[in-house]
Each structure stands twice: as C-alpha cells, then as structure tokens.
N, C-alpha and C positions, 0 to 999 in steps of 0.2 A: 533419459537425461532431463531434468529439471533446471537448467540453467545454460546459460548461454558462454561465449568466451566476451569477455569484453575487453575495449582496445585498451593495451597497456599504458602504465602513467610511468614506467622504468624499463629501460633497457635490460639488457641481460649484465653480468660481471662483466663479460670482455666490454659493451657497448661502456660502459661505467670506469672502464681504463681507459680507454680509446679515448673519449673524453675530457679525462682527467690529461692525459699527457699531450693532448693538441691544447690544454688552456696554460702548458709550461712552456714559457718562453725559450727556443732555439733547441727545442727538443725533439729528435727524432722517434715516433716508434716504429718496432718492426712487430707486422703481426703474424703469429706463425698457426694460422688457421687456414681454411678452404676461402675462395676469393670473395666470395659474395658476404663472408662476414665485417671481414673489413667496408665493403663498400657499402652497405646496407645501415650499418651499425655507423660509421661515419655519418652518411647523410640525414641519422633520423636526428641528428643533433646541428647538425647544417640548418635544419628545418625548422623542429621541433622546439628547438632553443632560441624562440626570435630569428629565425634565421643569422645566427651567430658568426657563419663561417667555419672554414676547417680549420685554422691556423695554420702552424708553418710544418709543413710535409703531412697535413692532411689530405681528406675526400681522396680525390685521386691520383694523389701523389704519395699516398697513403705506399709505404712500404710491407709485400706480406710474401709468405712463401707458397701459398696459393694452391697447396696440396693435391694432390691427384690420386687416382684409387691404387696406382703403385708405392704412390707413399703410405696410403692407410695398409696396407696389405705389407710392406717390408720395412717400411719406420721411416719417418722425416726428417731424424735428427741431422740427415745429411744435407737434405732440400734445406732443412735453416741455416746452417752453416755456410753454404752459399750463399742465402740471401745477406746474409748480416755480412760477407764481405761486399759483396757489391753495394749493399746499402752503404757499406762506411768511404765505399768505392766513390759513390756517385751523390750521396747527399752530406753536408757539412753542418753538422749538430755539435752542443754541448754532451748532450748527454744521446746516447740510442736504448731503448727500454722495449724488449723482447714480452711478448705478453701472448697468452696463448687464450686459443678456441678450443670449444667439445670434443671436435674430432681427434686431435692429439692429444689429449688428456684422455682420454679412454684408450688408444693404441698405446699409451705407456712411454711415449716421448718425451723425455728431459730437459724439456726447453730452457730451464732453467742452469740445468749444467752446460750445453750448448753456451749459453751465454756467458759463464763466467770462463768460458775458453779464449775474451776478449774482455775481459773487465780490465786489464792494461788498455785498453783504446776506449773506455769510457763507456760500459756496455754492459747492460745489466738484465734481470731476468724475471720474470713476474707469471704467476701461475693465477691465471684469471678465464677460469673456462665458468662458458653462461649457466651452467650448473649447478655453481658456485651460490649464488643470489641472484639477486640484483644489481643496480646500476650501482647501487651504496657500497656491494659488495668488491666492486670492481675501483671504486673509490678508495677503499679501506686496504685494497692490495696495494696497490701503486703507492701509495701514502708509506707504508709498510717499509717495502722497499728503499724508497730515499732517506727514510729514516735510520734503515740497517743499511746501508749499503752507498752513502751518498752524506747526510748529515754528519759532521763529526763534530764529537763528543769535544767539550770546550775546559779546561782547568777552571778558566775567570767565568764570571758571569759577567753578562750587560744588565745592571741592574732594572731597569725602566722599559725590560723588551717582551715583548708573548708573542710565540707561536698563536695564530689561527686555525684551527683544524675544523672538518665541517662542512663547508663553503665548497659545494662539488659543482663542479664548473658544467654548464650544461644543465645538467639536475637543478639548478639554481642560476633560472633564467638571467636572473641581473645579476651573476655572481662577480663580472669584473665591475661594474659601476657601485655593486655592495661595498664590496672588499678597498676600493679608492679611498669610497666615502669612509670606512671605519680607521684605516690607517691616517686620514685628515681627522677624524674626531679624536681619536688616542692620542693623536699630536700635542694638539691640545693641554692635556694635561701631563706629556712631558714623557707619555710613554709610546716609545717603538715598535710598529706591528709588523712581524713577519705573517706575508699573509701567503705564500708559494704565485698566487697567481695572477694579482692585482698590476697596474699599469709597471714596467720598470725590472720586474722583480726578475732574475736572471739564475741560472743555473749555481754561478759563482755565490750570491744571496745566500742561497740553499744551504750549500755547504755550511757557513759561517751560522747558521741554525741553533746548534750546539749549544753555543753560550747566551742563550738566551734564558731567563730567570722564570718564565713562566710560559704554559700553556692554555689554552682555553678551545674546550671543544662547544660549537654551537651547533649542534645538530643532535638531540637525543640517538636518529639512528646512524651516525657517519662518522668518526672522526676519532673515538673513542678509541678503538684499538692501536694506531699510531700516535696517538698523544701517551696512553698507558707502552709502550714500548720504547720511547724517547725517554718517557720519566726512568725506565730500566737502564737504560742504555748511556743517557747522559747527566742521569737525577734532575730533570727539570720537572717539577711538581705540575699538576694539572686543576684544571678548575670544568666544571659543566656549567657554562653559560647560556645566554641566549642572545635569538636576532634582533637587537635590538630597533625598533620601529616606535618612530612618534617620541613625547615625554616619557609617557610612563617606560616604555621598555629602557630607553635610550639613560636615565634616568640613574634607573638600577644599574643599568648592563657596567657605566663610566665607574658607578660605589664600588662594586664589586671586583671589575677589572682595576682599577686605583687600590683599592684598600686591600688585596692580595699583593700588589708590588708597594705598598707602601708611601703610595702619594700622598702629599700634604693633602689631608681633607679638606682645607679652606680652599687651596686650586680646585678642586674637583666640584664643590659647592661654586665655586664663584666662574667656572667653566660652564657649570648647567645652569647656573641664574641668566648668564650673556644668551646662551643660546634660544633658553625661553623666550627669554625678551626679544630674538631676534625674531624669533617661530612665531610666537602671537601678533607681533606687528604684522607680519603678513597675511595669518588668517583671518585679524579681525576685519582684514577688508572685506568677508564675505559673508559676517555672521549676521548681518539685515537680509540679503539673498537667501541667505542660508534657512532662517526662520520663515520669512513672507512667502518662500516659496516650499516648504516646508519638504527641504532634501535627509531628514529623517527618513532611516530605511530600516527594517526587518533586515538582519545579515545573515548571511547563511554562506558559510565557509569550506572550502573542501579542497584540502590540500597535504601535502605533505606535515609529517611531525616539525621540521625545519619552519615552517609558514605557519602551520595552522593557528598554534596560540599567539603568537607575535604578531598577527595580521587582526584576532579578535581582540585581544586586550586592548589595541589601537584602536580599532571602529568603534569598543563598548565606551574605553577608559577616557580616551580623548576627542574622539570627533562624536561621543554622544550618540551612536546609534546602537539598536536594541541585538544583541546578538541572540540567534534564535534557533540556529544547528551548524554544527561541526563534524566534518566527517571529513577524520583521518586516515590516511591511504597506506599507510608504511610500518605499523607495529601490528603483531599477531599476537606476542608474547598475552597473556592473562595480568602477569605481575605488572609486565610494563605499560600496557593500556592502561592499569590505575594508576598510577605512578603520573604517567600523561593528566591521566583526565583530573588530574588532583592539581594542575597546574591553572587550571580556568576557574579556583578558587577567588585567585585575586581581581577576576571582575568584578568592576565596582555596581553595573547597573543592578539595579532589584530585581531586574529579569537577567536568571542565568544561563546559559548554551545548553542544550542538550550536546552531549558528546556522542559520537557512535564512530565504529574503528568498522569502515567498509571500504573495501578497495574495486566495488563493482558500482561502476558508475549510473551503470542502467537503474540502481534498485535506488538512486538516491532521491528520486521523485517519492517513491514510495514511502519513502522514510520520511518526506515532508509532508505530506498529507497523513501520515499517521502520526504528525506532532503537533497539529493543530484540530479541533475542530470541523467536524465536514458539515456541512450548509442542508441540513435537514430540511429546505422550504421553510425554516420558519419567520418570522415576519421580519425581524432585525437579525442579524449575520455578522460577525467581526470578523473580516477576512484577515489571512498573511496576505497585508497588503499596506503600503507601497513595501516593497520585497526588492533585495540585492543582492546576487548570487556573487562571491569572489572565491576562483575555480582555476581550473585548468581551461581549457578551448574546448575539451569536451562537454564542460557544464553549457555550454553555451545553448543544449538545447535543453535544459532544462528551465535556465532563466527562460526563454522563449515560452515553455510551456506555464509556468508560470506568471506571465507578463512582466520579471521582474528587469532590473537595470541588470548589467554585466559588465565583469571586466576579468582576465583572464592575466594570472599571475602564477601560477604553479604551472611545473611543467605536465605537459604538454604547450606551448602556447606557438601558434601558427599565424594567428589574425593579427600580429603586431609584431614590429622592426624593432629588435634592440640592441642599441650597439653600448651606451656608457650611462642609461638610464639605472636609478638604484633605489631603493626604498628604505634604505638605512640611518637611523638617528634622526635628526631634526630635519634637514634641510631634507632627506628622503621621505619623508613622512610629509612635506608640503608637495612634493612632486607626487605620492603616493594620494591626496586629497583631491588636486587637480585633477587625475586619471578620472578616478571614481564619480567626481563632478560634473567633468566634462562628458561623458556620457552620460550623464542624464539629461544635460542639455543639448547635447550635438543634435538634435533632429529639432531644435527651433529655429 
C-alpha cells in the first residue's frame, strides 16, 4: 500500500441527508439505519460545521429505527413502520422524511414504500445509503424528493422569484448567514429568493416553490439534479450560477440573476453602484495599513468546487492578493475538472492559480513545494513567502508548515463558532476581509 486513508472533507449520502433536513425548519427525520449512524453522522456536523447544532429533532433526538441483526437477517421494513408511528406519536413536525443507511439497502428493504404507507400524515421517503456518494449525494436526494413529492407544480408564475439550489447546509459552513445575505441582496433589485433554508423559510414556503419563474443552481457539484427535475415537473427553467463573494463575483452573480428574470438593468446597475460605494467606504479605511504593512499574501486555496473559485477570484480580483494554487476536493470527472479549471480564466492578476483536483489533504504540501522553486543554497532565494493558506481546519497544518497566515472556511471547520456569520455579496466580503486580516494581526 502506497498511500495512506486520509480524514474525510464529506460525510457519507446518509451524513449529506441528515444534514440537509436538520437545516429545514420543523422538519422531522426518521433514520432507518443501525444506531450509530444516526448518531455519529449527526454529530460530525454538530461539530464540524462550526459547531452548528442539531436543529430541531436532531443529535439525539434524532429519530431511527436502530436495527439489529434480527432485522438484517429477516427485513426491517416492519422495525420502520414502527418507528415512524411512534415518531408521528411522539414528535410534532411539518414534514417526517424517512432516509435510509447501507445496512438496509443491501437486505433489500423499501423504506421508501414503508413511507408512502403514511404520505396522508405528511411523510415521505428518501433512499440515501452512504454508498450512494457523498454528502453532495445525500444533498441531491433529499432535494429530489421535496421537489417530487412536496413542491407543487404552480399554473401562474411569480415573475421576480428563483429557487436557490446548491447551498447544502452543513457542507457549506455559513450556509444559513450566506443564504440571509443573498435573499437581502436579491431584494434589492426587486427579486424574490426561495432559498429552502435561510432564517423564516417553513415547510408551508416549500410547497408554494412551484410558481416561481426561475432557478439557479450554485454549486457546480449539488444542486443540479433537483433544479433539472423541477424544470420537468413544473417548467421552471434553470440557470448554473455562482457564490457570489466581493464585487467581482457579486457583480456578475446580480447581471445574470436580474437579466434571466428580466429586471430593469438600470435597477441592477444603479443597486451595484450603491453598494460599491457602500463596500469601499469601508475598506478604504484600511488601505494605508494595508500597504505600510504590506498584508499582500501568496493564496493558496483548498476547498470545495462551491468555494474554491468564488474565494480566488476574490483574494486575486479584488483584495489584490497573488493567487498561487488551488486544490479542489470534489470533482473526479476529466471533462468536468476542465470545465472547472477554465473558470479561473477570468483572474485578472498576471500571476495565475495553478489548479490541481486533489482530495488527499496529506499530499497538498507536496504539491506546494513542487510549484515553486526549491532553495538550492544559492546566494539570493525568492521564497512563497509571506504565504496564506484558506482551507478547511485540516489545512491548518500545513499553513503551520509553511509559516503561512490561516483561516479555515470549507468544511471541515472546528477552530471557529458560527452561528449567522456569511461571506456573501458585498457586506460578506467585508466580514470575509476582517477574518483574513485579523489573523494576521491577532498575535500583536
């Protein structure tokens, strides 16, 4: 064996449902796995995600059917059917959402039919074994489901509305402070964000989905499959956006979201002029510090497809720092790594990103050191130096080995509390500058 396991940046499918339906408001799930998956799988996101929380009939309130080797050996479909009435017994939800583990999906239990023996009591069924994928994968089922089984299809449209898809709760540490901030910037120009998860948003919401006139998925690998099944199902057209961070992203994200529904371009223009104006008053109070103390850094990025270009374009396009590698965690495809890597085109600096698609966090030292120059003794040396790693909490020892700065935004993140923090559009993007900042200074 030539290589090592190294710690995961994604839960399993089930962990990626679990998730997903502790970040919907008054939503029960029931898990019909062995117990330890529920419990485990819940609290790597308790954790892992800022220390999030379980929401409401999570951690260990978490409803499962808890299987035993009499269930694997003569079928569980009847251990579920029990749980899911005492859960409707004992807990009080908008919605109950049945989601399954490895174990019963390999014994050939229909947890799925199980559940629609209760879809009159609001109760639905989701095939999400960790086998499946990932956390994305477990995202894209549950999504799936509301969209077939929960959203309904609308005659009228709300002309000035979009679906959000993408934005996987958990998986996307700030995704309820993101998701705030983007339904306040959409406002703005007059259009309506359904976003499933953000402050408010309720089961009842949900439903009313339907008649919305557009979709946008932000997440290259998430989101994609329930936006293409709602466009089937209720003809609401889709758009592949991005997370918009800073001017430049925030910039595009508002043209492109306005000018698919149709907004007067002069609002859209005369929304991004206010906000600039608002965003550089604030920064400029920093750019004498900023220069005299010369917080130019070497970037080096390692994050999810969701993060990784939105977080570079940022550091290169607007706050003026050198980006100098990217390594992203979450596409294998061939076709669609170039597809990616063709998106860090539109860095403006003369120095552009090395890309590289690695999901082994151990080797990402090595990939730094074989993109610069190594220090042969000789008399003058241009180091990667002063150097910024923005990562998961795992990078953190890499910046360490490096001497560079850190701050820790893709999931895994452990070393930081977040409860309504977000890094979206203008105002995100000055909270996004602070972070980055303040750790460079915090040890004077």
């Amino acid at each position: 064996m030539t290589d090592f396991i190294e710690r995961a940046k994604f839960a399993c499918a089930l962990g990626g449902a679990i998730s997903t339906l502790e970040g919907l408001h008054h939503v029960v799930p029931i898990i019909h796995a062995a117990g330890g998956c529920a419990n485990y799988l819940s609290n790597t996101y308790n954790v892992a995600a800022g220390y999030r929380g379980v929401g409401y009939c999570g951690g260990t309130m978490l409803s499962t059917s808890n299987i035993a080797e009499n269930n694997v050996v003569f079928g569980g479909e009847g251990r579920l059917a029990e749980q899911i009435e005492s859960t409707l017994f004992a807990l009080d939800g908008d919605l109950y959402v049945v989601v399954t583990g490895c174990q019963v999906e390999i014994i050939g239990d229909d947890a799925v039919a199980v559940a629609n023996r209760f879809k009159d009591r609001n109760v639905i069924g989701v095939s999400t074994p960790g086998f499946r994928g990932n956390a994305l994968k477990g995202y894209d089922a549950v999504m799936n489901a509301l969209v077939e089984n929960v959203i309904e299809p609308a005659a009228a449209r709300e002309e000035k509305t979009v679906n959000l898809f993408g934005v996987v709760p958990g998986q996307d540490v700030f995704f309820k402070g993101n998701l705030d901030q983007l339904k306040i910037l959409l406002a703005k120009i007059g259009v309506k964000a359904n976003t499933f998860f953000a402050t408010g948003d309720t089961v009842a919401d949900i439903r009313g989905y339907g008649s919305a006139a557009l979709s946008a998925v932000l997440s290259p690998a998430a989101g994609l499959d329930p936006a293409e099944r709602l466009c089937a199902r209720a003809g609401i057209p889709y758009v592949n956006a991005e997370l918009p961070i800073g001017p430049s992203g925030t910039e595009s994200f508002l043209r492109q979201i306005g000018g698919a529904l149709n907004v007067d371009p002069a609002l859209i223009e005369a929304v991004i002029a206010a906000e600039k104006a608002e965003y550089y008053s604030f920064l400029e109070r920093i750019v004498d510090i900023y220069a005299d103390l010369d917080f130019q850094r070497y970037a080096i990025v390692a994050a999810d497809s969701y993060y990784a270009h939105a977080i570079t374009r940022f550091l290169a396009n607007d706050l003026g720092w050198i980006p100098h590698l990217v390594a992203v965690n979450d596409i294998e495809e061939e076709d669609e790594q170039k597809l990616y890597a063709a998106r860090f085109d539109d860095i403006s600096s003369a120095a552009k990103p090395r890309v590289i698609f690695e999901q082994n966090a151990g080797l990402l030292l090595e990939h730094v050191r074989n993109s610069w120059p190594r220090n042969n003794n000789g008399k003058y040396y241009d180091a990667l130096s002063p150097a910024y790693v923005v990562g998961s909490v795992i990078e953190s020892s890499l910046a360490e080995k490096l001497g560079a700065g850190f701050l820790s935004v893709a999931f895994p993140v452990t070393n930081r509390v977040v409860l309504s923090k977000g890094y979206v559009g203008f105002r995100g993007a000055l909270t996004f500058v602070e972070d980055l900042l303040t750790n460079l200074v915090s040890a004077r």
